[in-house]
Structures are given as C-alpha cells and as structure tokens.
C-alpha positions as CSV (number, residue, x, y, z in Angstrom):
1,X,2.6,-5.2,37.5
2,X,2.1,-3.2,33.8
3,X,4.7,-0.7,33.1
4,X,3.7,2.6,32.7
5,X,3.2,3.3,28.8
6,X,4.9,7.0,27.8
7,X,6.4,8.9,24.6
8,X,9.3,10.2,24.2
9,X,9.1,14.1,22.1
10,X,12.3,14.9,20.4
11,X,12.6,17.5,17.1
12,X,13.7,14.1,15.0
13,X,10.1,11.9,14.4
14,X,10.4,8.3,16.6
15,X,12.2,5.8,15.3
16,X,10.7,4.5,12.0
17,X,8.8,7.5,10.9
18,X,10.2,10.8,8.9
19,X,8.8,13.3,7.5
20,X,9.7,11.8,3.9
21,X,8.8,8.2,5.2
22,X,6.6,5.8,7.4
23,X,7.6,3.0,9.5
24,X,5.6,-0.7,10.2
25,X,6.8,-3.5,11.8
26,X,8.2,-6.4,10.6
27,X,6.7,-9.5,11.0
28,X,9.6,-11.6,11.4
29,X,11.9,-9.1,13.0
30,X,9.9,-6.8,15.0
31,X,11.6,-3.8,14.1
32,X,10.3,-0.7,12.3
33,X,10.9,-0.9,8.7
34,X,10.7,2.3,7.0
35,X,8.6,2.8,3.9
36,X,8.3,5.5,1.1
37,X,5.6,8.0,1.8
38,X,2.0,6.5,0.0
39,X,0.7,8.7,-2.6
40,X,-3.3,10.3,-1.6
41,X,-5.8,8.5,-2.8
42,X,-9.5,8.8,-2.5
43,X,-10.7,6.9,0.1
44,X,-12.9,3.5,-1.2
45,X,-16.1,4.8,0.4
46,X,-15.5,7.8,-1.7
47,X,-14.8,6.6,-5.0
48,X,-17.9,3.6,-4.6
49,X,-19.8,6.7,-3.9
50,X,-19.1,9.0,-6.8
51,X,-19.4,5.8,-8.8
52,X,-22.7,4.9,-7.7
53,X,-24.0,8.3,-8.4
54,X,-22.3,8.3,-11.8
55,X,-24.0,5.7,-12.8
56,X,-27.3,6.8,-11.4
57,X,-27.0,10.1,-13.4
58,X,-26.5,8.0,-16.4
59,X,-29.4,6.2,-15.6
60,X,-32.0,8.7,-14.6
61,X,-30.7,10.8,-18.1
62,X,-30.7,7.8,-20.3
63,X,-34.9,7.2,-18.9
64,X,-35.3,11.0,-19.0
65,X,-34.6,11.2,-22.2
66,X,-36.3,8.5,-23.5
67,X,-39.7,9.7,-21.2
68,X,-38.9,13.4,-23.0
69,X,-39.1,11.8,-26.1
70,X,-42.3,9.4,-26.1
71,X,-43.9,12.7,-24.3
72,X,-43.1,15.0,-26.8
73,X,-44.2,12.9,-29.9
74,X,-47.8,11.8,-27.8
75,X,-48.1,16.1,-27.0
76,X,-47.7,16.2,-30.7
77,X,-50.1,13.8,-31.4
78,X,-52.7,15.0,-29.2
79,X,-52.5,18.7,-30.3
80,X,-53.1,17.4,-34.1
81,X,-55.8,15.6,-33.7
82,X,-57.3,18.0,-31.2
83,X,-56.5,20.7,-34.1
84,X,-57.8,18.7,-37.0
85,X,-60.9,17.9,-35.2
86,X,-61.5,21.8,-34.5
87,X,-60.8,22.5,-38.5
88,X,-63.0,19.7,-39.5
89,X,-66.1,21.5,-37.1
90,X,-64.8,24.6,-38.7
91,X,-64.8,23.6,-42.0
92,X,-68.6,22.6,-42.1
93,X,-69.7,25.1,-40.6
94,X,-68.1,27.6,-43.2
95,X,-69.8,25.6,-46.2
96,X,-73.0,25.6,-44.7
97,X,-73.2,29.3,-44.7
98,X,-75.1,31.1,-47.5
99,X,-73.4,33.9,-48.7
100,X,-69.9,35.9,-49.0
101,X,-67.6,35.2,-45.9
102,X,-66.5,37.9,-44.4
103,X,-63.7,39.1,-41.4
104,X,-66.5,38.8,-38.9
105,X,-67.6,35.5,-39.2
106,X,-64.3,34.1,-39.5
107,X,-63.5,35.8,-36.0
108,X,-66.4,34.7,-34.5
109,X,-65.9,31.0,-35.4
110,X,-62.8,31.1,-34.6
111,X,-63.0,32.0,-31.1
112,X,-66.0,29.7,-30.5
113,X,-64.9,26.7,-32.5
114,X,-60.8,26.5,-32.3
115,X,-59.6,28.7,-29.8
116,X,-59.0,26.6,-26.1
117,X,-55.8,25.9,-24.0
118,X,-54.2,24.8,-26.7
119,X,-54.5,27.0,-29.1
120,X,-54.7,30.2,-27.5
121,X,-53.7,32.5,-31.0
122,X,-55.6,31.4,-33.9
123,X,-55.4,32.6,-37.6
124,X,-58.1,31.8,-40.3
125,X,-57.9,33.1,-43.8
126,X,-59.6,32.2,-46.3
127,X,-57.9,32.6,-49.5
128,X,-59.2,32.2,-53.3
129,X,-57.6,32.3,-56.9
130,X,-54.0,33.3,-57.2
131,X,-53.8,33.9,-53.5
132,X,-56.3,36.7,-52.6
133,X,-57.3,36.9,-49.2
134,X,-61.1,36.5,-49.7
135,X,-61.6,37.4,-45.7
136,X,-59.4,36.9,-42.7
137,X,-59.7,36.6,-38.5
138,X,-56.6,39.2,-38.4
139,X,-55.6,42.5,-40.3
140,X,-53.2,42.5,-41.8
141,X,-54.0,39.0,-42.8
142,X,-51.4,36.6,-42.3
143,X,-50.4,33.6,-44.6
144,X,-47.2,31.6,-44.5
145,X,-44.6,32.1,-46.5
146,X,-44.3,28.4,-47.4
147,X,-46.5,25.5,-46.6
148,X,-48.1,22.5,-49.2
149,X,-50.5,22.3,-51.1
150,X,-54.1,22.2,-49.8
151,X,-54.1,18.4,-49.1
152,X,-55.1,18.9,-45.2
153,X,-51.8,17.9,-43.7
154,X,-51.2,19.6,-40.2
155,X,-47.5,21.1,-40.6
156,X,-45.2,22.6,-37.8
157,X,-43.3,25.3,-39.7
158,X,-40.8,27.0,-37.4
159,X,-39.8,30.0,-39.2
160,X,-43.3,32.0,-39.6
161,X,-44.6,35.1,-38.2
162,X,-45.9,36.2,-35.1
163,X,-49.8,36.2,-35.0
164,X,-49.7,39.2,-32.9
165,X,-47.5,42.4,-32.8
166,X,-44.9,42.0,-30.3
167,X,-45.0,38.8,-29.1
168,X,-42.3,36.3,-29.7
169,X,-42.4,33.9,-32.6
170,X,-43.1,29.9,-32.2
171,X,-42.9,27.5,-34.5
172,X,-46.6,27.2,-35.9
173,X,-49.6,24.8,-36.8
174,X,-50.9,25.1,-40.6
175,X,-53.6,22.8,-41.7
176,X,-55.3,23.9,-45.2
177,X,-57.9,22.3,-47.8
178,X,-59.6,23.5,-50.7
179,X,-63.4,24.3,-49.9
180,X,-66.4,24.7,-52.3
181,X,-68.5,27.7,-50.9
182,X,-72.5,28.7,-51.4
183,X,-71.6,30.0,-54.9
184,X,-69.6,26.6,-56.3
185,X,-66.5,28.1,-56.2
186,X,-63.3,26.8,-54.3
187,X,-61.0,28.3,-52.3
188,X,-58.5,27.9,-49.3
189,X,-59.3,27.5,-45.6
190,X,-56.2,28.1,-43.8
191,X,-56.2,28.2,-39.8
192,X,-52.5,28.9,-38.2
193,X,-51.8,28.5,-34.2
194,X,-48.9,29.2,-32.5
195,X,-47.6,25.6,-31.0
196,X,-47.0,27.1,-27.9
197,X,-48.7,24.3,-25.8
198,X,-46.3,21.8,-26.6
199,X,-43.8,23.7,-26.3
200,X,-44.7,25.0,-22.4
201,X,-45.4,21.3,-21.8
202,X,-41.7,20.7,-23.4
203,X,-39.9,23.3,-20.8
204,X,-42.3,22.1,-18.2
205,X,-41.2,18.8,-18.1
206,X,-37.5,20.0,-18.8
207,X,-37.7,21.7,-15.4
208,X,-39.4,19.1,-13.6
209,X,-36.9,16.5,-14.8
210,X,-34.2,18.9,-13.8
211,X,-35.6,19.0,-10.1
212,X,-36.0,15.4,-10.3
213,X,-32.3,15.1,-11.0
214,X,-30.9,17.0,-8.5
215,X,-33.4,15.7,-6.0
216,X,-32.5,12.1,-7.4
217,X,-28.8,12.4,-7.3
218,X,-28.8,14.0,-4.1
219,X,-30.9,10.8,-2.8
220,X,-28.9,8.5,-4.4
221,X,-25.7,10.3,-3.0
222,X,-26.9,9.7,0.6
223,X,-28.5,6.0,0.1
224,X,-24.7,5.1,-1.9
225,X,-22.8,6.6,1.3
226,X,-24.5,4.8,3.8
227,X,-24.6,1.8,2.3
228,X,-20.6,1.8,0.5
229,X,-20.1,2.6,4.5
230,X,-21.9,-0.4,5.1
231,X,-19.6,-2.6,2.2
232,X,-15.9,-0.5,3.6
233,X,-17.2,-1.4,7.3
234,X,-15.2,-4.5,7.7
235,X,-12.0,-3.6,5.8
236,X,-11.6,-1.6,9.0
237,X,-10.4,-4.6,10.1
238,X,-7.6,-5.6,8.5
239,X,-5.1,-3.6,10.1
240,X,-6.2,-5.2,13.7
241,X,-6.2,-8.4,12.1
242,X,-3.0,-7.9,10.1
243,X,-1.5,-6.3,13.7
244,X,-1.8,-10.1,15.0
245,X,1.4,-10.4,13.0
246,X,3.8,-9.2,15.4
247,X,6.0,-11.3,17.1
248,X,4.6,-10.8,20.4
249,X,1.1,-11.8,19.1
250,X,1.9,-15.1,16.9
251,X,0.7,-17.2,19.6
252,X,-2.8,-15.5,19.7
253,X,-5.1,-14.7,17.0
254,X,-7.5,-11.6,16.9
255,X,-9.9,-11.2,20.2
256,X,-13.1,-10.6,17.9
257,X,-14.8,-13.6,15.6
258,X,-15.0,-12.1,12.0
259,X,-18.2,-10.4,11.2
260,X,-18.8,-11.5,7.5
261,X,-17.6,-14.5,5.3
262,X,-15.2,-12.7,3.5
263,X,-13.4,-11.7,6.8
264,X,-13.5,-15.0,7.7
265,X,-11.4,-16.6,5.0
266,X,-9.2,-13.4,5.4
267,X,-8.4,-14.7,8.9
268,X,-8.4,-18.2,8.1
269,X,-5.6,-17.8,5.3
270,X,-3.8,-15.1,8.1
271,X,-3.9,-17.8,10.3
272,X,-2.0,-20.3,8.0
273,X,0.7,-16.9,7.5
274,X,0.9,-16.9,11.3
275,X,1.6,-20.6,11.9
276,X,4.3,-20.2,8.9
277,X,6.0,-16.8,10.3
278,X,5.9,-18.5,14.1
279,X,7.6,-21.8,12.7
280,X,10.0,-19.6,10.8
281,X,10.7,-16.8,13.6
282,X,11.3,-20.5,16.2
283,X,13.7,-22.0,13.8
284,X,15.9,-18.8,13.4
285,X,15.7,-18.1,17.0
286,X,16.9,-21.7,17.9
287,X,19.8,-21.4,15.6
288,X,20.9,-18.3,17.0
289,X,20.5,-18.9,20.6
290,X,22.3,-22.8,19.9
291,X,24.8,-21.2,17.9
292,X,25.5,-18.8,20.2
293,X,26.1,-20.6,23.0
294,X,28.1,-23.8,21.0
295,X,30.3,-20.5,20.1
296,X,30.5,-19.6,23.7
297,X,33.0,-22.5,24.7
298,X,35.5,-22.2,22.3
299,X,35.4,-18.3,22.6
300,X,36.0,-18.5,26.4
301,X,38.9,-21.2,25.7
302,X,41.0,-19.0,23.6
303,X,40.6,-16.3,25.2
304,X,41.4,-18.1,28.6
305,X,44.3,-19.7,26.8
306,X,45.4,-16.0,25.9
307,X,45.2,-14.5,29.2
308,X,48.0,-17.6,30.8
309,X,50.1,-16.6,28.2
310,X,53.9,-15.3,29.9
311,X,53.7,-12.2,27.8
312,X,56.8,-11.0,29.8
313,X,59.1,-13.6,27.3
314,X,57.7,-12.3,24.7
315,X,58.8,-9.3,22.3
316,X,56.3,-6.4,21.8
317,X,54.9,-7.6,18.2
318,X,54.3,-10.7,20.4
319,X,52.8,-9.1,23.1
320,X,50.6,-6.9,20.6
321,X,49.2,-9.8,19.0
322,X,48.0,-11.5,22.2
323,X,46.5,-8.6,23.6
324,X,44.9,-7.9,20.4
325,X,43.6,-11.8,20.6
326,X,42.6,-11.0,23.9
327,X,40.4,-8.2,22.9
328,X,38.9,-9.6,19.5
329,X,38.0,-12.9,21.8
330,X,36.4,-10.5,24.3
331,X,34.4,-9.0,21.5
332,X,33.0,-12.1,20.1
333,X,32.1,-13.0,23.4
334,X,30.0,-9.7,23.7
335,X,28.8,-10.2,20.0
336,X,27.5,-13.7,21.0
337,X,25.9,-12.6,24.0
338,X,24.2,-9.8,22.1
339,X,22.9,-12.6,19.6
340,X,21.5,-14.2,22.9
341,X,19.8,-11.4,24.3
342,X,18.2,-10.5,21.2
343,X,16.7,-13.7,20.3
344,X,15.1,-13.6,23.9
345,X,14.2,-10.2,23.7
346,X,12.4,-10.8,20.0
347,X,10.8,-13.9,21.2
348,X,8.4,-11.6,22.9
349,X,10.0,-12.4,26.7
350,X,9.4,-9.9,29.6
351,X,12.0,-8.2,31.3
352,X,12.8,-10.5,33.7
353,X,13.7,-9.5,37.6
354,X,13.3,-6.1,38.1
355,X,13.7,-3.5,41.0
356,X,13.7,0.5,41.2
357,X,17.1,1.5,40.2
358,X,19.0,4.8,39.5
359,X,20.2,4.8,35.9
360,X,22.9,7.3,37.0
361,X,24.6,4.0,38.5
362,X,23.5,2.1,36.1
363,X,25.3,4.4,33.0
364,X,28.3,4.7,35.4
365,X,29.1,0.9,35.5
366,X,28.6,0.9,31.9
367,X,31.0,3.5,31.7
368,X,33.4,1.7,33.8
369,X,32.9,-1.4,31.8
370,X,33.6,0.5,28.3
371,X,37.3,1.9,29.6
372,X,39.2,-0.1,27.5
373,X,37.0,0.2,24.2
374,X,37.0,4.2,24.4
375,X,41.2,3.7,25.5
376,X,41.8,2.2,22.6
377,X,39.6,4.2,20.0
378,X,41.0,7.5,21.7
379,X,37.3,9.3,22.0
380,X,36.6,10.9,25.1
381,X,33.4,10.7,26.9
382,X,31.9,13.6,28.7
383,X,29.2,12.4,30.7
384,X,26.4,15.1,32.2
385,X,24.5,13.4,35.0
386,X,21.2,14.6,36.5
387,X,21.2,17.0,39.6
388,X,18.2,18.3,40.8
389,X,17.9,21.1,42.6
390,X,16.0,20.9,46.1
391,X,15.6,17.2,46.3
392,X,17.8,14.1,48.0
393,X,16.8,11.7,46.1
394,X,16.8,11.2,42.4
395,X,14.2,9.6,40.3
396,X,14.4,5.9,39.8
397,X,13.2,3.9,36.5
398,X,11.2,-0.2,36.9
399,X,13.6,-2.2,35.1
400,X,16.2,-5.1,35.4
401,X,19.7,-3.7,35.4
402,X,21.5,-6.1,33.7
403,X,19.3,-5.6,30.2
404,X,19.8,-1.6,31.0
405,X,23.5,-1.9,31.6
406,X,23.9,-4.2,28.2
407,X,21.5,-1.7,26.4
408,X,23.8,1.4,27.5
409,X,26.9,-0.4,26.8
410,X,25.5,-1.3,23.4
411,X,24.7,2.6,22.7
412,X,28.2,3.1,24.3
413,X,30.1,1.0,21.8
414,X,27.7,2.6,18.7
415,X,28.4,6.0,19.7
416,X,32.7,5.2,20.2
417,X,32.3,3.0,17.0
418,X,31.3,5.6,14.7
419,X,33.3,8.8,16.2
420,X,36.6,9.8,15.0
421,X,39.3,9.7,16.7
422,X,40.3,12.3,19.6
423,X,36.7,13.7,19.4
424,X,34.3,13.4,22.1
425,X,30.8,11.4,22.9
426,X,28.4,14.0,24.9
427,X,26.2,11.5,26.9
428,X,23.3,12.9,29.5
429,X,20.5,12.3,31.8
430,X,17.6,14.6,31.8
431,X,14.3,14.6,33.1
432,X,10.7,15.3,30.6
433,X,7.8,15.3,32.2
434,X,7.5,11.7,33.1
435,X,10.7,10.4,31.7
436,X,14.4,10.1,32.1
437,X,15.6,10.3,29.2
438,X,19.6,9.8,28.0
439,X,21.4,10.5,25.5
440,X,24.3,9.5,23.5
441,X,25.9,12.1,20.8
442,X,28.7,11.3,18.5
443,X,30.9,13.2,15.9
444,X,30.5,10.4,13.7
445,X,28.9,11.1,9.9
446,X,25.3,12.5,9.8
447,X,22.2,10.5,8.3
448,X,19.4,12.1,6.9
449,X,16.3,12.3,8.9
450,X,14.4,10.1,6.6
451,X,17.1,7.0,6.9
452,X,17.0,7.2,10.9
453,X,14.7,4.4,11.3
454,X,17.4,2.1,9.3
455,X,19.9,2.4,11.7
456,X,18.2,-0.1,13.6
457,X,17.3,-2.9,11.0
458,X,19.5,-5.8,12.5
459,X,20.8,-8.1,9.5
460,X,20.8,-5.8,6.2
461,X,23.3,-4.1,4.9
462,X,21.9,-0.7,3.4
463,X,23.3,0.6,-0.6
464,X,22.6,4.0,0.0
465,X,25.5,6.3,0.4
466,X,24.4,8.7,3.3
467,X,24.0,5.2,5.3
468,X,27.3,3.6,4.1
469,X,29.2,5.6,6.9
470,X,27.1,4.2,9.2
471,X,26.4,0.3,9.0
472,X,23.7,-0.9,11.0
473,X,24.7,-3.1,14.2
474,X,22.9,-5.4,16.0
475,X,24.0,-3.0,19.0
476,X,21.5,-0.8,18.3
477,X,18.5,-3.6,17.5
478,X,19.5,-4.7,21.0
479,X,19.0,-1.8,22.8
480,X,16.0,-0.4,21.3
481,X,13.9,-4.3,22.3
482,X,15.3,-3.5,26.1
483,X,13.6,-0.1,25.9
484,X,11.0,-1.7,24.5
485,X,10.7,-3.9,27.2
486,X,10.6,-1.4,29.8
487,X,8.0,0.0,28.5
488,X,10.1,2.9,26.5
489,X,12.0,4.0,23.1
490,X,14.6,5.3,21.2
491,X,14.7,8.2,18.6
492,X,17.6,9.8,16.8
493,X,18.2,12.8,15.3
494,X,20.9,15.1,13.6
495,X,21.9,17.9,16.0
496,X,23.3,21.0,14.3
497,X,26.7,20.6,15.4
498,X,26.8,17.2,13.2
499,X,26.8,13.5,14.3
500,X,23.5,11.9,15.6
501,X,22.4,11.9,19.2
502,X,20.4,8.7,20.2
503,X,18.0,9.7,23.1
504,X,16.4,6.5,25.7
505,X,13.1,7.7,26.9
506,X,12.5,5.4,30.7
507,X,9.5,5.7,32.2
508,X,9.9,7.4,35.8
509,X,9.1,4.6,38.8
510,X,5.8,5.7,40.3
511,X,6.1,5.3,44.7
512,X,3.3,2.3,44.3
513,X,6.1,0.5,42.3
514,X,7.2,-2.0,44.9
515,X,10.9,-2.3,45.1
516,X,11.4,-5.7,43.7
517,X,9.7,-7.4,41.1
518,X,9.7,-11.6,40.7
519,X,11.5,-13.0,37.6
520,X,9.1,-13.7,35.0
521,X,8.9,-17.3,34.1
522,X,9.4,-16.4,30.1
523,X,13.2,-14.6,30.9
524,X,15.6,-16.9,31.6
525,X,19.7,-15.9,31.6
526,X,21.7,-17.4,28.9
C-alpha cells in the first residue's frame, strides 16, 4: 500500500532550499545539494522573440528605404516630364500668337495648359532684356532669386517664394528658355510650380510605411512567439529527463519516447550517464555494505573481549581505559551499522516490515537506549510528549520501528553531540494537520539559514566557518533517507533562543492502514 505523500511547514525553508539558496539532488548521493541563487534571465522564448523581430525591423526598414528611394526618384521623374511636356505645349502656343503678350493670356494658358494635380500653383512670367517682366500670370510677378540660364533645365530650388500670400513655402519647379516672339525679339518664358505633389506622395508613403511597420512588427511579433514556442517546446523536457537521474530511477528510463531527434540523442547520451552513475553508485555501495560488515567481526571481538575483562584487579586508570574501549567499540559498531543502513536506504529500498506504531514508544526506547551517551556528555534531555485532550488513543504513524528508532537515535546523538555541556536538548511531539511531527533542539552553535541544507551532505567536509562548529555526520544523512522512506522529511531551523531544532514531519496512519504490512522483498536486515 502507497504511503500517504505530506509537507512539513516550518518558518526555516525544507531542507535544501533558503532564501539565499536552492537545493537539487545529487545524482550519486541522493541528497539535496544546495546551490547559489541563479541570476534572472530572460526566458529563451523571449529573447528568440525579440530577436526575430529585431531582425524583421531591420529588414522591413532596410526594403522601406530602398522602396522610398526608387519611389521618390520615379515621382521626380514623372513630374518633370509631365512639366516639360506642359511647357513645351505652352511654349508654342505663346509663339504662335500675333502680338504683345499680356497678363491675361499668360493666365488663361496657364490654367488650361499646365495647371492639373500636379501642379496645382503655377507661375509664368515672361521676362525680356535686363530682366523686365514683359507680362506675368501673378501680380506682383514672381521670379526666382537664382536659377540658370535659359537652357530648359527643370530645377527644384528649395529656398523660393511662396506663389501665393499665406501659404507655406515648398521647394519649387523652374523650367526657362529663351523664346523669339511675333516681333523677332527674344525673351524669357519662365513657368514656376510648387513641388508639392511629390512631396504629399513623399509623406504619404512615409505614413503608409509607418502603418506597415507597426502592423508588420506586430505580425511578426505574434508569428516569432508561436513558432520560438514551438522550437523551446521540447527543452521542457529536460528536467523530466534529467530527473531520471535519481537514484531511485537509474534502473528505469523516462516513461515518454522523445519527440524530436535532438531529444533523442539527448536521451541516448543520458542513458550512457545513467548506466555510468548506476555502475558507479553499485560499486560504492558494495564496498560499503562489504566493508561494513568485514568490520563487524572484529568490532564485536574486541569489544566482547573487553566486556570479560576482571576489571575488579584492575586499578582505576585501568578500569577507565576499558570502559572507554568498551564505549569507542560500541560506537564503531553503531557507525558501521549506520554505513549499512544507509547504503540500503540510498539504494532506493522500501521500508521494509511495517505496522501502525506510536512514535511516543518509539522515541522512548530511543531514549532509553541513548542513557549512557547523554551520561557521559552531561546534557540533559527534556522530553514533551503528545497529550491530547478528549481522546484515548493517540495517533499512530505506517512505518517499521527499527528504521524510526535508528533515525531518532541518530537525531539523538546529533543533538547531544553538538550541545555543550550541562545544557539541555528540548525534544517534542506535536501534531500539524496531518502530521506528527518531532523535534530535536540543541544549544549547540547556530548555522545560517542558507547553510541548513549542508548539514545533511554525508561525506564532505565544509570550509566555511559558520559550518566548522558543526561537521556534517552521516547521522543526519541517515535519518533524513528513513523519513524519506516513510514517506516524510526533515527541516531545520535557528530558533531565537540559539542552537538549531531539527523537526521529522510522519505522516499520520489513516484507519484503512491495515495493522501489518509484509516485508518488502528489496529490504533485507544487515
């Protein structure tokens, strides 16, 4: 039957997460391994979006442009030869006249033969010898300031005058050639219009190409999320596929077949990482577990041998010594144990045989087994067992006694370890929500919250100097797999008052749990 899955809510953050740090598992180990918080970055959809429409921007101004410019020169184009062809008419129709041109005619030809949608102001002035105005379209007449000789080049001269009072000045069309009249002599036909076609068409495009970029980028915007959605999709992956790297999961690989090539050879070369992490996580379990148990023997002699011992012929330093033999050989032989019970409980094994039991027996007998430890460190224990009110019964966890008794010894021995002498180790059962939860608080030196989680790295020693009064044990690795495998957790945090206070959060027996469970076939005892 599945354990009951639950969370344990303290003030400190679970174990391998801190406000200043985050926590993954390791591979090899299993345990939480804290790392430094990650900087922010944009997220990959985002940035392949922004650089998609980057580049489109680029794009659609580099082809704007270029489309501005080609339009601009063919406007140009088309207004001079529309504009010559309009003088030219002009022109023959003003030498074919037979006598003195006047202000009138010039008006009337010049709204009949020049004036149109392109040029919708016209000036013609007809000028003779040292630049008298002969007869002119417009009083005042109105003659540039500068232009070329009569040679009948069309020129765009943008500083000239306005061909009508009050309106705004454009840069302007001059054309002018010498003409012979009725009596033989020459003189000047000027016409000058206002280039304000090509320039409307100008801001006209400008604003259509405007709309056509936003509308563009906006398009482009959409069309680069979807389909940078569509390229990130699979990299949603990874972590699931990279979570196959726990210990419990070597054996298996992900449920899902990859959905694209690239995933593919990113499972096939995690596949080859798996077989290398599961060969290398066997070996160092096998040397443990055989070293442990070659240990075993000669631990048990010694300390057998020092038990027979007459200590009544001997004198007190020789009485010390054996007794102190006595107690360093008992330790080893708990240390070795612990070594066995951890490579069993890292190797991804169940938790064995288990019944309903009442972890306020349970932390008793763990108590009674811990006399001599706390005797001889001098640390008093005040234990605080649940009582509640209104009920005869109290609440029962699923679990196999032995591996709670060794993981409440362990937390036993961490919290006398690392206490000072004559001070005293606060350990209590309480009930949240669905949980009984204990806990275990010393007087020994405080850790900062975001070091917590390396208290229970097994195997590393730790340079940092708010750790160094603290070593990590293999005590605490031990009992955090058995909560583990009960289907609960440890945290720690730094009460007020100083020390640390270790808190196991149980998952409360529900009344469908039958009493006994079988032994699972992947626990066996050492």
């Amino acid at each position: 039957m599945s354990q009951p899955q639950s969370s344990i809510d303290h003030s400190s953050p679970p174990v391998g997460t801190s406000p200043e740090s985050t926590g993954v598992k390791d591979p090899l180990s299993g345990l939480n391994v804290p790392l430094r918080r990650i900087p922010w970055h944009p997220a990959l959809r985002l940035r392949l979006t922004v650089w998609i429409v980057l580049v489109s921007v680029v794009i659609q101004l580099t082809f704007g442009l270029v489309i501005l410019l080609f339009q601009n020169r063919a406007v140009d184009a088309l207004v001079a030869a529309e504009l010559r062809d309009r003088y030219n008419t002009l022109r023959s129709a003003t030498a074919a006249i037979k006598h003195p041109i006047d202000d009138r005619f010039l008006s009337e030809r010049s709204e009949s033969l020049i004036r149109s949608h392109m040029f919708d102001r016209v000036a013609v002035t007809v000028v003779g010898r040292d630049n008298a105005v002969l007869a002119s379209s417009t009083r005042p007449a109105i003659i540039p300031a500068a232009f070329s000789p009569a040679d009948g080049t069309i020129q765009r001269l943008k500083d000239s005058p306005s061909l009508f009072p009050g309106e705004a000045s454009f840069p302007s069309l001059v054309i002018n050639e010498p003409l012979r009249i009725f009596d033989g002599s020459t003189v000047q036909l000027i016409v000058m219009t206002p280039d304000r076609y090509a320039a409307d068409l100008a801001s006209l495009t400008g604003r259509v190409g405007l709309i056509g970029l936003a509308l563009g980028t906006l398009a482009t915007g959409v069309a680069a999320w979807l389909m940078s959605g569509l390229a990130v999709a699979h990299l949603r992956e990874l972590p699931a596929l990279a979570g196959s790297l726990a210990p419990d999961r070597l054996s298996n690989g992900p449920e899902q077949p990859p959905a694209s090539r690239e995933l593919s050879e990113f499972q096939a070369a995690l596949a080859q990482t798996r077989d290398r992490l599961k060969a290398a996580l066997s070996a160092q379990e096998r040397f443990i577990s055989n070293a442990s148990h070659e240990l075993k023997t000669p631990i048990a002699v010694l300390l057998t041998e020092a038990q027979t011992i007459d200590r009544a012929s001997l004198n007190p330093e020789g009485r010390a010594f054996v007794q102190s033999v006595v107690d360093e050989m008992r330790r080893l032989g708990q240390m070795v144990e612990g070594f066995l019970t951890l490579t069993k409980i890292r190797g991804g094994k169940s938790a064995g045989r288990q019944s309903r039991v009442s972890l306020k027996e349970i932390l008793l007998e763990a108590l009674s087994t811990s006399k001599s430890a706390l005797a001889r460190s001098g640390v008093t224990v005040e234990p605080s067992l649940l009582e509640e009110a209104g009920t005869d019964t109290e609440p029962l966890v699923l679990g196999n006694p032995e591996l709670l008794r060794a993981m409440f010894e362990n937390l036993i021995r961490n919290a006398v370890r690392y206490s000072p002498r004559a001070s005293r180790v606060a350990i209590g059962i309480t009930r949240s929500g669905s949980l009984l939860e204990v806990s275990f608080h010393d007087r020994g030196a405080d850790v900062p919250t975001e070091l917590h989680g390396r208290l229970f790295d097994r195997f590393e020693e730790h340079a940092d100097s708010r750790v160094k009064g603290r070593h990590n044990s293999v005590a605490l690795s031990i009992a955090l797999g058995i909560a583990e495998l009960h289907g609960g957790s440890i945290s720690v945090n730094s009460p007020a008052e100083g020390g640390c206070r270790f808190t196991v959060g149980l998952p409360i027996a529900s009344e469908a749990d039958p009493e006994h469970l079988p032994q699972s076939a992947s626990w066996s005892s050492a």
